[in-house]
C-alpha positions as CSV (number, residue, x, y, z in Angstrom):
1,X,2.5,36.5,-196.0
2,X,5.4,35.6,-198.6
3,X,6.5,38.4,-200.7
4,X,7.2,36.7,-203.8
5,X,4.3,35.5,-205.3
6,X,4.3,33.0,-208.7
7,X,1.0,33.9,-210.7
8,X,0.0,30.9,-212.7
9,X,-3.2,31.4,-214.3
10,X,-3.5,29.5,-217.5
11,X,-0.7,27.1,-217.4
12,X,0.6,27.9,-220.1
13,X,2.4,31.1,-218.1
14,X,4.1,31.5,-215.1
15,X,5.1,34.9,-213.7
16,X,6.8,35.9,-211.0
17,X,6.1,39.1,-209.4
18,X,7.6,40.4,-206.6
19,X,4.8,42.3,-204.7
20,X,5.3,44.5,-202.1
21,X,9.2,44.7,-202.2
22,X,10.2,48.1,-200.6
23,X,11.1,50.1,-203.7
24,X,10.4,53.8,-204.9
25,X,7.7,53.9,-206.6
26,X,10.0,56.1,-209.4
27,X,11.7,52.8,-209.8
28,X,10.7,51.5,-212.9
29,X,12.7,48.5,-212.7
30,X,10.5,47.1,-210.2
31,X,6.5,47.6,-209.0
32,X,5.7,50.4,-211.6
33,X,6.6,47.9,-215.2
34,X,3.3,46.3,-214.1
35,X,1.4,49.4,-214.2
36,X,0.8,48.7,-218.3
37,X,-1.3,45.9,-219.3
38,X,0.2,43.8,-221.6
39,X,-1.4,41.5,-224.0
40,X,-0.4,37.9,-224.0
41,X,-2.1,36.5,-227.7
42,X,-5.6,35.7,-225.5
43,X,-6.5,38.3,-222.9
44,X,-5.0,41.6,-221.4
45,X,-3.0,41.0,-218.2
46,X,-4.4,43.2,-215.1
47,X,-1.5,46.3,-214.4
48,X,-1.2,44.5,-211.2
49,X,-1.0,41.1,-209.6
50,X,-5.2,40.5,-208.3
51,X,-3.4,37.5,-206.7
52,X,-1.4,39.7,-204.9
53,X,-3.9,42.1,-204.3
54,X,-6.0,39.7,-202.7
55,X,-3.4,38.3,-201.0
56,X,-2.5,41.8,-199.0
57,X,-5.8,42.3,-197.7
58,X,-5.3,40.1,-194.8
59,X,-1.6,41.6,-194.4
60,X,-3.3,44.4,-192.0
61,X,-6.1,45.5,-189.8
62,X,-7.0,48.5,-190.9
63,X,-6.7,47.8,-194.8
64,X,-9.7,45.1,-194.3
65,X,-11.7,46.5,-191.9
66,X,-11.7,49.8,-194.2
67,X,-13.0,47.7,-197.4
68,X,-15.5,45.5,-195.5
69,X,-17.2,48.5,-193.5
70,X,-17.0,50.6,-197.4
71,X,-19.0,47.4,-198.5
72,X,-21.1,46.5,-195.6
73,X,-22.2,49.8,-195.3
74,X,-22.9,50.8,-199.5
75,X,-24.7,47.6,-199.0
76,X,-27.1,48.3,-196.1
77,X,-28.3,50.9,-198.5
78,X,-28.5,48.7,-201.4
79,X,-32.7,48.3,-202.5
80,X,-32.6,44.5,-203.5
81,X,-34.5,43.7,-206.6
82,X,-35.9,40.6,-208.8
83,X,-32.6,41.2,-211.1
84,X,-30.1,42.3,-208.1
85,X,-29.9,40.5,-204.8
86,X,-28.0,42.2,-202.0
87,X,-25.5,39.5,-201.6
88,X,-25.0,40.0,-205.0
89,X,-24.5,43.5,-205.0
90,X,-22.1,43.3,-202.1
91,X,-19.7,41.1,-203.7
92,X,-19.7,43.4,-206.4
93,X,-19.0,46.4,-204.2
94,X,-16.5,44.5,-202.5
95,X,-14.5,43.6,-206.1
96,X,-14.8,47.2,-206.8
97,X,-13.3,48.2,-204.2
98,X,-10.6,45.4,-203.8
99,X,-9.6,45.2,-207.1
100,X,-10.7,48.5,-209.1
101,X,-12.6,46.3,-211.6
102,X,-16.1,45.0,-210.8
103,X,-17.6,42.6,-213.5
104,X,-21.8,42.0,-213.5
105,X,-22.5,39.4,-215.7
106,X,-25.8,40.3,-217.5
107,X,-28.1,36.6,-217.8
108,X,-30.9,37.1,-220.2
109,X,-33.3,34.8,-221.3
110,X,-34.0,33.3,-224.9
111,X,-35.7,36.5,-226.3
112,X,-33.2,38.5,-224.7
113,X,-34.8,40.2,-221.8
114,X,-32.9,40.2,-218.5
115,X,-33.2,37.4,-215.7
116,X,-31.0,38.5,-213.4
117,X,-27.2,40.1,-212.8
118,X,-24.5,38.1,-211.0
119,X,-21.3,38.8,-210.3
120,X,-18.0,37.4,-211.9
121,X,-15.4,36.9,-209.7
122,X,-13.1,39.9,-210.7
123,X,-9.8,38.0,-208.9
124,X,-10.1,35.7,-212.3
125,X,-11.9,37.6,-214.9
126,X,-9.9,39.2,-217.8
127,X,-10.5,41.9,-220.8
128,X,-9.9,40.3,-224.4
129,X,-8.3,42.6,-227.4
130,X,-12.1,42.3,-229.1
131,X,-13.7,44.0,-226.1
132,X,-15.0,40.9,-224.6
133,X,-14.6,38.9,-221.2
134,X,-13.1,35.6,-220.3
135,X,-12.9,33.9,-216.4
136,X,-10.0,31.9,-215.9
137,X,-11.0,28.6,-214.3
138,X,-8.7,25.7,-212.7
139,X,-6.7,26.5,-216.0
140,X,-9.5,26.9,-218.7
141,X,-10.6,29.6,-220.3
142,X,-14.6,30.5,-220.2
143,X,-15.7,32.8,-222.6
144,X,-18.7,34.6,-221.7
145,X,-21.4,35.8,-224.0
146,X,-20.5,39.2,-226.2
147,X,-22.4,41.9,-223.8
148,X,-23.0,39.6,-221.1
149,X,-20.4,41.5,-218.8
150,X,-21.0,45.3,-217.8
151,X,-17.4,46.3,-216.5
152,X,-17.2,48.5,-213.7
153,X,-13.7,50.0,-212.6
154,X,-11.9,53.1,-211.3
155,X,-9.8,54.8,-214.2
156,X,-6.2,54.2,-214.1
157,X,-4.2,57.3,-215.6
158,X,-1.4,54.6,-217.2
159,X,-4.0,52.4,-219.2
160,X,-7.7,51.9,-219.8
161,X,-8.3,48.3,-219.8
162,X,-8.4,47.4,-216.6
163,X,-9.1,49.7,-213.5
164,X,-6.7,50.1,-210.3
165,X,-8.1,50.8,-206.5
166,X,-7.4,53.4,-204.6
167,X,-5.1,52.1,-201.9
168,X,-2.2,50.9,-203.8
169,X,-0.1,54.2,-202.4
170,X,-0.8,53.2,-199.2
171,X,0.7,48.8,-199.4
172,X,3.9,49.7,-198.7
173,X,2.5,50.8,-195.3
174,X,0.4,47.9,-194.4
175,X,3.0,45.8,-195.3
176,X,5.2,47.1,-192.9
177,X,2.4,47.2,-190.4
178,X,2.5,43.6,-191.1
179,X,6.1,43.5,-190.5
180,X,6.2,45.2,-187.3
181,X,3.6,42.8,-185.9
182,X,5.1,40.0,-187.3
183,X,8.6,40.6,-185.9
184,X,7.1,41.1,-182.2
185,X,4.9,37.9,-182.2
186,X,8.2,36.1,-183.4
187,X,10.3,37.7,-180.7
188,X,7.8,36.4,-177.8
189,X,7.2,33.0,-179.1
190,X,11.0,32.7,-179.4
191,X,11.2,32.7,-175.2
192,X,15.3,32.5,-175.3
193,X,15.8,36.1,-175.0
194,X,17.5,37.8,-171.8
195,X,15.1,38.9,-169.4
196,X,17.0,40.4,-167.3
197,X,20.9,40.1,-165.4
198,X,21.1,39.3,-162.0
199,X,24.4,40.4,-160.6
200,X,26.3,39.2,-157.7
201,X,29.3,40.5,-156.4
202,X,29.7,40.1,-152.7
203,X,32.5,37.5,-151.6
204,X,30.5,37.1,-148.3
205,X,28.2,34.5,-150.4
206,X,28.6,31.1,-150.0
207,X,28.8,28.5,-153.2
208,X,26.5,26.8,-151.9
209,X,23.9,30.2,-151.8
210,X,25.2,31.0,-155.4
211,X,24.7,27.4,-156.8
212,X,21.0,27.5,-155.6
213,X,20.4,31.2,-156.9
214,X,21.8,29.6,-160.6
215,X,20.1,26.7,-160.2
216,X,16.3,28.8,-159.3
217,X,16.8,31.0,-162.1
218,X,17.9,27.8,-164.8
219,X,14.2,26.2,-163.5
220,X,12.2,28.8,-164.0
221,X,13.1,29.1,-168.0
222,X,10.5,27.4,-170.3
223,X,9.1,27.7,-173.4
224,X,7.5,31.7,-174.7
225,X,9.2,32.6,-171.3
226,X,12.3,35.1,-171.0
227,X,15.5,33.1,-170.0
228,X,17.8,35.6,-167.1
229,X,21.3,35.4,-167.2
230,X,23.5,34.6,-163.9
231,X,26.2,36.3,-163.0
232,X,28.8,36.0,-160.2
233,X,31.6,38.0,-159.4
234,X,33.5,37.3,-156.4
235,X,35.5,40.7,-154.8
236,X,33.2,43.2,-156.8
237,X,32.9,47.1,-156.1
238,X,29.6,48.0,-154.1
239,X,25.9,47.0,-154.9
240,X,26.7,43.3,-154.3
241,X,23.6,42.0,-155.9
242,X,22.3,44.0,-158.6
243,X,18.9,43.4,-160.5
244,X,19.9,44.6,-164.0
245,X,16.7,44.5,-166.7
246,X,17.9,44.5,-170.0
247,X,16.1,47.4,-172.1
248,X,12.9,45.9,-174.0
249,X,12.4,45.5,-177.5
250,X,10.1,48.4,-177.6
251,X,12.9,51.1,-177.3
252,X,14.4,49.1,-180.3
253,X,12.0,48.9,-183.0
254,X,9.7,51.1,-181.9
255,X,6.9,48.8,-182.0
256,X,4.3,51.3,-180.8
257,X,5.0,54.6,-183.2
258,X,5.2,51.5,-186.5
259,X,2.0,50.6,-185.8
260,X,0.4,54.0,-185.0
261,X,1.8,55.6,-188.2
262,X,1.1,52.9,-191.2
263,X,-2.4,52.5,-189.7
264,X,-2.5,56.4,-190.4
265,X,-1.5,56.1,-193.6
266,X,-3.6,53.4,-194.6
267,X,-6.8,54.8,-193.0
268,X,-6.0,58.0,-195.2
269,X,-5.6,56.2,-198.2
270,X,-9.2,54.6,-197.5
271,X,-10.4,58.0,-196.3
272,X,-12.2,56.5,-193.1
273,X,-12.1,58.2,-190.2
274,X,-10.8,56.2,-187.6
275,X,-13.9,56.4,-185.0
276,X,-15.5,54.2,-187.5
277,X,-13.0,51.5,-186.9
278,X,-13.5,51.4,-183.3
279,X,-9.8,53.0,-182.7
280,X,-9.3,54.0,-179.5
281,X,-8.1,57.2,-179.3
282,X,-4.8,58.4,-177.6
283,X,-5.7,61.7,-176.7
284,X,-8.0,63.0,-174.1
285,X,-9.9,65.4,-176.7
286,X,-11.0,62.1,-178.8
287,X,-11.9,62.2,-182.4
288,X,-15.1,64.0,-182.2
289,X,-18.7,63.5,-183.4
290,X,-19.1,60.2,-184.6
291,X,-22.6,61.1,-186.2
292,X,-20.5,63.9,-188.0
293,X,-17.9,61.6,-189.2
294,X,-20.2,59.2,-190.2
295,X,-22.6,61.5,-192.0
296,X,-19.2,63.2,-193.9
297,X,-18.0,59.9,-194.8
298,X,-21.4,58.6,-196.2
299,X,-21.2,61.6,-198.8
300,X,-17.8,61.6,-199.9
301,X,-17.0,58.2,-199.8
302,X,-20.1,56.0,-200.5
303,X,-22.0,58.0,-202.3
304,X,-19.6,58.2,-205.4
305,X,-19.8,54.5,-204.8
306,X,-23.6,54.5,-205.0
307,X,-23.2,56.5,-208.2
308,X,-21.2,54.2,-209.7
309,X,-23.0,51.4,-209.7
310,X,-26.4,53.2,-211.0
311,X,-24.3,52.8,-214.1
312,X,-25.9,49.3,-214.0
313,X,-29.8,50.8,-214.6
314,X,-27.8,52.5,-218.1
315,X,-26.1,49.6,-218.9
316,X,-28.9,47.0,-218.7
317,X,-31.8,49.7,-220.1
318,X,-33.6,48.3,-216.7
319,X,-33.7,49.8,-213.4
320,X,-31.9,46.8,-211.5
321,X,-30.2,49.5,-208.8
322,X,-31.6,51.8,-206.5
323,X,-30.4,52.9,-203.1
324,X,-31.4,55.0,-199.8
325,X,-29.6,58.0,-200.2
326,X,-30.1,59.6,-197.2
327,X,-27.6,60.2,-194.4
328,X,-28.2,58.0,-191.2
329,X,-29.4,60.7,-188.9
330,X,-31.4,62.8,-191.4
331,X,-31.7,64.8,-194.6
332,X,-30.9,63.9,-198.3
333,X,-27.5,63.2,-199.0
334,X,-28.0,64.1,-203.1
């Protein structure tokens, strides 16, 4: 995934904005000036790049898998209406949670009553100075209905125009998760690293012995494979022939502990325990109850998401949202 990112989203504007770049967040030089959102004479740009946003969710495992089983499972609990379908509803939930800004667009008929709600894609929709809502569209500007658009988002303490998810703290992490992935798939497709030394020192060998040894090892070289080195040195001190490995990447980068701890930090920023994942874990003890941690997270994590989104049945003066609010095993969650 590049890190620079141009955002071009009327044509009339082209920004670049660096995303991801390893700065402190106390910097605010760098990521933190986009924190405000700034009005350009037709619509309030978002605090942060939703192209870059986007973007990031498929720099890492754990960051995706997090949203999509947030979504998938607010959404198995989602009662579908004639107004609401689930699909709906889960692209919604999953713009919510992706973006901090979720944008139901309210269609009513000619007298005014309500038809249905569908979603506007949040990645392109923006807040005007009047309180209305515009999409951006292959470089146009549709303007929707005043009213038409209930906006859902999670408060951001720097500005209240648009809304900010939860996970931000936690990019520079996946990023490097990224990173550490990326650099080891590079390192194995590059196949013209040392695998190892072979080391000959006994006199007693023939050239003849020592041309077919290079020769051997030269053939056996290819492409994604490790390519040995050959060396011969005539009148050496004792262990003739000597097998020397050369010490692996892992002790170098320390492939293993990267991955281990930005996947921690990330699953903490998403608050989802990781039996949920299907992580493995390292230790003989194991994580525990998986009903336990299923039934804790289903109350502190997508129940205030539930909640949210009854904001709708206000918003629309119908009841367009209802959901099972029970735990999976048993008992009310309210």
């Amino acid at each position: 995934m590049p890190t620079e990112i141009t955002v071009s989203e009327t044509g009339a504007k082209s920004e670049m904005f660096t995303f991801g770049d390893p700065v402190p967040v106390t910097d605010r030089r760098e990521l933190t000036t986009y924190f405000q959102s700034a009005f350009n004479g037709r619509y309030y740009e978002p605090p942060i790049s939703f192209d870059g946003l986007a973007k990031a969710l498929h720099a890492n495992t754990h960051h995706e898998s997090a949203i999509r089983f947030k979504v998938n499972l607010t959404a198995s609990r989602f009662q579908p209406s004639k107004y609401l379908s689930r699909n709906d509803l889960k692209r919604l939930v999953f713009d919510y949670l992706m973006f901090g800004n979720a944008f139901p667009e309210l269609r009513l008929n000619r007298i005014g009553n309500l038809l249905s709600i569908k979603p506007a894609m949040a990645r392109w929709t923006r807040v005007k100075k009047d309180g209305g809502f515009l999409m951006l569209i292959d470089g146009q500007e549709h303007d929707f209905e005043p009213g038409a658009i209930a906006h859902i988002f999670d408060p951001d303490i720097s500005q209240e125009i648009y809304g900010l998810p939860g996970y931000i703290s936690a990019l520079q992490s996946a990023l490097l998760n990224e990173a550490a992935t990326l650099f080891r798939r590079k390192y194995y497709l590059n196949g013209s690293h040392a695998g190892f030394i072979l080391y000959v020192s006994d006199p007693t060998s023939s050239q003849a012995d020592i041309d077919n040894m290079r020769e051997a090892l030269k053939s056996a070289k290819g492409p994604g494979n490790f390519r040995n080195l050959f060396y011969y040195s005539p009148h050496g001190k004792k262990d003739g022939i000597q097998l020397i490995p050369i010490s692996e990447v892992t002790a170098k980068d320390e492939f293993f502990n990267m991955k281990n701890v930005t996947r921690d930090d990330v699953l903490a920023a998403h608050r989802v325990p990781p039996q949920l994942l299907g992580i493995v874990p390292s230790n003989a003890g194991g994580f525990g109850s998986i009903q336990d941690a299923s039934d804790v997270f289903f109350i502190h994590e997508i129940m205030p998401i539930i909640t949210t989104f009854e904001e709708l049945n206000d918003f629309s003066g119908v009841r367009v949202v209802a959901f099972d609010k029970t735990t999976i095993r048993a008992g009310d969650a309210e």
